[in-house]
MIBASE-264975 format. One line per 3 residues: number of its first residue (from 1); their letters; for each residue y, z, x of C-alpha. Coordinates in nm, 2 decimals, always signed. Layout:
REM MIBASE-264975
NUM = a = Y/Z/X  ...
//
This chain:
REM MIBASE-264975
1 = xxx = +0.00/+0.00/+0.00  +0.31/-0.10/+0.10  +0.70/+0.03/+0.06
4 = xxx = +0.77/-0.32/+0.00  +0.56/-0.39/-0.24  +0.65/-0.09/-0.44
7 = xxx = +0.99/-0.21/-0.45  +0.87/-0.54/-0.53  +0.71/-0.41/-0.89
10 = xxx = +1.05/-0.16/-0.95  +1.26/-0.47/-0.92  +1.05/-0.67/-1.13
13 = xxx = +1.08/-0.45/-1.38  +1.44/-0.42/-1.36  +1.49/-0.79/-1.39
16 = xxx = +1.24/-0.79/-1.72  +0.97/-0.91/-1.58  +1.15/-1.23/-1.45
19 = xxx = +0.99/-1.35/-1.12  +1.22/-1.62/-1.05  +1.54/-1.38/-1.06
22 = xxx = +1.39/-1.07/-0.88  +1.30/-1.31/-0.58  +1.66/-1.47/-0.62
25 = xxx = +1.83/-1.12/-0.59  +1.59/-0.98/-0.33  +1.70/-1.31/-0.09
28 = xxx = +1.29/-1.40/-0.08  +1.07/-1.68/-0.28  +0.91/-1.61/-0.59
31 = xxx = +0.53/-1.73/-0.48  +0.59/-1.43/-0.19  +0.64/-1.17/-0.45
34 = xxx = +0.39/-1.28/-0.69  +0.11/-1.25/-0.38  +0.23/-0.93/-0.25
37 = xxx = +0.22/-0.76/-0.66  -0.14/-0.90/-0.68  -0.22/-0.78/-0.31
40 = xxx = -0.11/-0.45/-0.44  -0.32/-0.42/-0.76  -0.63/-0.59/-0.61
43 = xxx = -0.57/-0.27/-0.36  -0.56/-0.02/-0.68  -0.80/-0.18/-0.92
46 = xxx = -0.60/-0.19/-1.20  -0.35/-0.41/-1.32  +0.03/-0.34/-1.35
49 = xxx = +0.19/-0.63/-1.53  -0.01/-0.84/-1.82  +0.01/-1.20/-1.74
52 = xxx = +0.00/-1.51/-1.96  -0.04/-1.78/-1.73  +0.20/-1.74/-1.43
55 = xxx = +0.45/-1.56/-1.67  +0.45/-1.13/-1.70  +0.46/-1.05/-2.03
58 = xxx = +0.46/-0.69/-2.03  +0.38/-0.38/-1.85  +0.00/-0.19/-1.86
61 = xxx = -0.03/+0.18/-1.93  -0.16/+0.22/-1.58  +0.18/+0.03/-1.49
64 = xxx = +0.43/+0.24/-1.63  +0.33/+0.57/-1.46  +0.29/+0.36/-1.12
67 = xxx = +0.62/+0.23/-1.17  +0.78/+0.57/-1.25  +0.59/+0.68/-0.94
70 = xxx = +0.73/+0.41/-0.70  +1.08/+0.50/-0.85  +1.08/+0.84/-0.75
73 = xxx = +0.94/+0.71/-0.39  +1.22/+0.44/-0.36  +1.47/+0.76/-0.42
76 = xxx = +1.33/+0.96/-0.19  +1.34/+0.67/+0.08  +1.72/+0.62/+0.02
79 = xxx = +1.78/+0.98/+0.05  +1.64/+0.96/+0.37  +1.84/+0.70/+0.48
82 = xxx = +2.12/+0.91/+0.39  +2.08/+1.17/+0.60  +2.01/+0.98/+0.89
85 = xxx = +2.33/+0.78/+0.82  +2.51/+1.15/+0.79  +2.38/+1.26/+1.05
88 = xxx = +2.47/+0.98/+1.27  +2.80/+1.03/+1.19  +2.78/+0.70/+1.06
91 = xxx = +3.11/+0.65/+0.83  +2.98/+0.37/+0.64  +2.81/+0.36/+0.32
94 = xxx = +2.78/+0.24/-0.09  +2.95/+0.51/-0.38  +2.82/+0.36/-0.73
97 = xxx = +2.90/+0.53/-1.02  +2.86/+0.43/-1.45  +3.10/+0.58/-1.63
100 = xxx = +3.27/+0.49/-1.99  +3.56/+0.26/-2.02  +3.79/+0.56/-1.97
103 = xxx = +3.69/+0.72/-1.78  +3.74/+0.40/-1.51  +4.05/+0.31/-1.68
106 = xxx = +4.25/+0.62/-1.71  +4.05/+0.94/-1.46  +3.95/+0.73/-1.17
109 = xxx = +4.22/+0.52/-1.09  +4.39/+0.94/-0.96  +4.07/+0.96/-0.74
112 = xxx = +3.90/+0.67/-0.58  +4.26/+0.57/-0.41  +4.16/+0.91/-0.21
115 = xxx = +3.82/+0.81/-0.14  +3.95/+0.43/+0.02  +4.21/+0.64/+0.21
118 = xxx = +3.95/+0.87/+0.37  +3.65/+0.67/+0.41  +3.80/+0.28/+0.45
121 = xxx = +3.42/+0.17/+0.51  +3.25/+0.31/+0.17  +3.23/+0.02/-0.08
124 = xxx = +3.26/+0.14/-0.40  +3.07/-0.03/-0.72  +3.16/+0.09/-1.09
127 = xxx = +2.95/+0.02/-1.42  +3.06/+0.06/-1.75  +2.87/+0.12/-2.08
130 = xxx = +2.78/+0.36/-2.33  +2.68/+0.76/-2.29  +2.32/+0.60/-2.32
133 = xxx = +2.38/+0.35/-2.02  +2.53/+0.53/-1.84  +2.20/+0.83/-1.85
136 = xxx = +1.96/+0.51/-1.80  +2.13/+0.41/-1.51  +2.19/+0.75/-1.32
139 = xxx = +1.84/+0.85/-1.42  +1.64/+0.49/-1.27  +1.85/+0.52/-0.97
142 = xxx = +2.09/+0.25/-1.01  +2.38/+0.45/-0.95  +2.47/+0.71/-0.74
145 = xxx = +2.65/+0.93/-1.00  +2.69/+0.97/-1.43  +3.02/+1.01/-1.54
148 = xxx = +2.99/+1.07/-1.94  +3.19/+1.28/-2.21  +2.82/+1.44/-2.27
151 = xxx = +2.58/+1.65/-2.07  +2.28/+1.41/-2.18  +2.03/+1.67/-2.19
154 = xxx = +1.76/+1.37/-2.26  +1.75/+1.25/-1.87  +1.64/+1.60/-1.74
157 = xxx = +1.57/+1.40/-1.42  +2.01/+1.43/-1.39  +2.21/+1.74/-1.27
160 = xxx = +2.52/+1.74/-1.50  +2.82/+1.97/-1.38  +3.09/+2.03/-1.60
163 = xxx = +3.45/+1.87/-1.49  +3.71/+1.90/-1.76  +3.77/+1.94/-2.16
166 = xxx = +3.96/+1.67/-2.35  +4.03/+1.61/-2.69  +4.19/+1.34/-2.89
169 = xxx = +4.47/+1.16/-3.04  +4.56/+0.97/-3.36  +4.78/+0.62/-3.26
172 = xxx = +4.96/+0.45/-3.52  +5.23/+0.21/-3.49  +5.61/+0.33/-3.51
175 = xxx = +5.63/+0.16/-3.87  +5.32/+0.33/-3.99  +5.40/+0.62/-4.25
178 = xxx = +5.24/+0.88/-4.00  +5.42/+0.81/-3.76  +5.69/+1.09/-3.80
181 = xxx = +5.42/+1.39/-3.87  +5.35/+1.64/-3.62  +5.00/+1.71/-3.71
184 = xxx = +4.74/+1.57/-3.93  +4.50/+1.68/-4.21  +4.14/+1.56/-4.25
187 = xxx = +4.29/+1.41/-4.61  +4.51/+1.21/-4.39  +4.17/+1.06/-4.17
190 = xxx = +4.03/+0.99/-4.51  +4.30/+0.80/-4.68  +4.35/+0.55/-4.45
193 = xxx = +4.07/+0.33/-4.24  +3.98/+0.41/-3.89  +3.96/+0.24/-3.53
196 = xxx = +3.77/+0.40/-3.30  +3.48/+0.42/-3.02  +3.15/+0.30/-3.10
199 = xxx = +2.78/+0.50/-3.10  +2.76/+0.86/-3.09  +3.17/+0.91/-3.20
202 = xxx = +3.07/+0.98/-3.55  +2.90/+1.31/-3.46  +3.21/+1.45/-3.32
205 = xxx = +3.42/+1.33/-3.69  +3.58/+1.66/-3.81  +3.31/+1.69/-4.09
208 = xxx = +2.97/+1.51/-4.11  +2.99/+1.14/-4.09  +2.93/+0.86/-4.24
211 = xxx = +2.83/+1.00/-4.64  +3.05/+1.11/-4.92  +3.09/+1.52/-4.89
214 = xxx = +3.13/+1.75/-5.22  +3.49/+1.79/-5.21  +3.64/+1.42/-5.10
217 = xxx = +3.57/+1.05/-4.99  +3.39/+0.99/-4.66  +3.57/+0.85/-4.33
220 = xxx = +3.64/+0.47/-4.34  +3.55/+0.33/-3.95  +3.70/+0.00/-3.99
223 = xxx = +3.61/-0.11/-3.62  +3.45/+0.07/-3.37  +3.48/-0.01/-3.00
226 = xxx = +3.36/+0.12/-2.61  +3.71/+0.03/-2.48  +3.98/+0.22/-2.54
229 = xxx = +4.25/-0.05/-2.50  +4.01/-0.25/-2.75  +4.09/-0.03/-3.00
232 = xxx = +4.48/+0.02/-2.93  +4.48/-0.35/-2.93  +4.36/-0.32/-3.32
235 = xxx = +4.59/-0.07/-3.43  +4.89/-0.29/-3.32  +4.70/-0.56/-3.55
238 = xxx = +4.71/-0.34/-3.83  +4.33/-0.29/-3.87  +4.36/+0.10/-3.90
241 = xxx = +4.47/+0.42/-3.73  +4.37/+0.52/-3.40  +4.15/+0.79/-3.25
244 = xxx = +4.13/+0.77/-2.91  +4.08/+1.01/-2.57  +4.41/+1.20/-2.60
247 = xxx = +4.49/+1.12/-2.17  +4.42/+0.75/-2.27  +4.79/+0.70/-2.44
250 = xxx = +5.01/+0.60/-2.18  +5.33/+0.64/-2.31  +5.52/+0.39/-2.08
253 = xxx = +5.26/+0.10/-2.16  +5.21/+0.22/-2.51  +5.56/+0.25/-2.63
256 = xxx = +5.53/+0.08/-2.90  +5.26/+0.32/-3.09  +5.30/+0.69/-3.17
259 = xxx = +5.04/+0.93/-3.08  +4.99/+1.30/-3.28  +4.80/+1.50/-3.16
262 = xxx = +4.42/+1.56/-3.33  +4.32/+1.88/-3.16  +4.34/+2.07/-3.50
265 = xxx = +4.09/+1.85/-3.62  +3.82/+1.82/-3.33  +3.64/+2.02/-3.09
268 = xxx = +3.72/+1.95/-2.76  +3.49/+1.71/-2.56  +3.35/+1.81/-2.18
271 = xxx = +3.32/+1.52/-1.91  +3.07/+1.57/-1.67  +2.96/+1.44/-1.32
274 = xxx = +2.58/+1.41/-1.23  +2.32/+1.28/-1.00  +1.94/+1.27/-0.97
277 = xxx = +1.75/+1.58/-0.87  +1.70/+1.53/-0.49  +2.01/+1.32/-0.43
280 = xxx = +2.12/+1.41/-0.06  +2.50/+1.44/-0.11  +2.65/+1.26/+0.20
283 = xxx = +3.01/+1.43/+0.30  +3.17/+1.11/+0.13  +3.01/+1.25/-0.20
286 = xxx = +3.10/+1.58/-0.20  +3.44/+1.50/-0.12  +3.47/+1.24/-0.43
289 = xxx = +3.30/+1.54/-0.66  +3.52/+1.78/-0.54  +3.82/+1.52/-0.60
292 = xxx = +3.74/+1.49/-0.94  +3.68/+1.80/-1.02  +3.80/+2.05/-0.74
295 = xxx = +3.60/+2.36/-0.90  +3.27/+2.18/-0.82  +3.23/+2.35/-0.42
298 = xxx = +3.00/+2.18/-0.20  +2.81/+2.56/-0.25  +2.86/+2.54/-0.69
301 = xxx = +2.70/+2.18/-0.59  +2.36/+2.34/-0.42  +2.32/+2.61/-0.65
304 = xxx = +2.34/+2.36/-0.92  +2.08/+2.13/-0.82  +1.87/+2.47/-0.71
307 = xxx = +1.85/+2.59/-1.07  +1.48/+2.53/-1.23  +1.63/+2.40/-1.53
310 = xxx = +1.92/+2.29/-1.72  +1.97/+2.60/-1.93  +1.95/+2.81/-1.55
313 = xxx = +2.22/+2.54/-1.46  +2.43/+2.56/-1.78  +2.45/+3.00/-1.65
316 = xxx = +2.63/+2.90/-1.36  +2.93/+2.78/-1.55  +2.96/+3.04/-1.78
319 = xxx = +3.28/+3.15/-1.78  +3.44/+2.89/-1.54  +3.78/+2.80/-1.67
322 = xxx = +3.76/+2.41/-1.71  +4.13/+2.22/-1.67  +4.25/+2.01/-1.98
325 = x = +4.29/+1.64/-1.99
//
């Protein structure tokens, strides 16, 4: 068995079972692939992809525990790499992180001009996508680190630390006839439609979502949408009132709408930064987690990935005083 081939299968599966484009992103030809993946299960006796002709059309049972096992190998071979590379003292190196469109748009833009300044020779690679993206692609190993406004206790495989609360505001334009009210009633929500994110918002709506309750009419979402300038962009048109990440109104770019603050009407949200369990944090890491969120210590950092579990983890921030944004 060979680290090769095991990286071989992982990639395969990454690229859907598509031969052609694994050997095109790995820089080698497809018949090399397909010889070193049947050299590797004539070596294990069972088969890892089902084939239909020269096509994969699926993975076996055998399959998907052997590729969550070479996953977990291909990590552990990168974090070796990192600490020779740290201690080297080579300065080089690749910071990827998946994050929501606002988080990229309106948090990093204050911290990555840091990371550039102090360490000119890290490339830096950003995703965007939803909270369930985002887990996928921290948990597989794609990225370095999660930034989500949710702890996403499914992907126990990710140690989520806590950076900052935020709540949310309502954006209307100047004409609209909220615009002139300091705060707003659920009533208000209800009477008029709604722009705002897409999957998993209506569980934070100020009542349950989605179904007529007792005493009035349901919420109206009008349009729903993962970026936040999306969804500004539609108010102007008319389609509805915004709701939208409170630090995402600028109010020298988005002069033109009015923004009242919603904070009456939601519980505050929590951002958090993660990683996979086992992740060696190179010196460029730390420093970008303790950038973003300068409670995170390099020491809060170890005990958190020490902790057994995620409710021992959740203990250690008990208590901490998280800034607002």
């Amino acid at each position: 068995m060979k680290l090769q081939q095991l990286r071989y299968i992982w990639e395969i599966a990454k690229h859907d079972l598509n031969v052609s484009a694994t050997a095109v992103d790995l820089f080698t030809s497809q018949p090399g692939i397909s010889k070193q993946v049947r050299q590797l299960e004539e070596e294990l006796g069972v088969e890892i992809f089902v084939r239909n002709g020269k096509h994969l059309t699926r993975v076996t049972p055998a399959g998907e525990i052997i590729l969550d096992k070479a996953r977990e190998i291909l990590h552990e071979v990168e974090s070796i790499q990192r600490v020779a590379d740290e201690y080297r003292g080579e300065t080089r190196g690749r910071l990827s992180i998946a994050t929501t469109h606002t988080q990229a748009r309106y948090a990093l833009p204050e911290i990555l001009p840091l990371l550039r300044e102090a360490y000119p020779e890290v490339s830096l690679h950003m995703r965007q996508g939803t909270t369930e993206e985002i887990g996928e692609l921290a948990s597989s190993g794609e990225v370095d680190f999660a930034i989500a406004p949710e702890v996403m206790d499914r992907y126990p495989e990710l140690v989520m630390m806590p950076c900052y609360h935020w709540n949310r505001c309502v954006v209307v334009p100047k004409d609209h006839e909220l615009a002139t009210r300091l705060k707003l009633s659920e009533t208000d929500l209800q009477t008029h439609p709604i722009v705002t994110y897409d999957a998993g918002f209506h569980e934070r709506l100020p009542v349950e979502s989605g179904d007529m309750r007792e005493d009035g009419p349901a919420f109206h979402i009008a349009l729903s949408a993962v970026d936040t300038d999306v969804i500004k962009t539609y108010v102007r048109l008319g389609f509805g009132v915004g709701i939208i990440a409170r630090m995402a109104y600028d109010p020298d770019h988005d002069d033109d709408l009015v923004a009242i603050d919603a904070g009456n009407l939601f519980k505050h949200s929590t951002t958090f930064i993660g990683c996979r369990k086992g992740t060696f944090m190179r010196q460029f890491m730390l420093d970008f987690v303790g950038w973003f969120a300068p409670h995170l210590t390099p020491e809060l950092i170890e005990r958190a990935f020490a902790a057994p579990n995620a409710a021992a983890r959740a203990t250690l921030f008990d208590g901490l005083e998280l800034p607002e944004r």
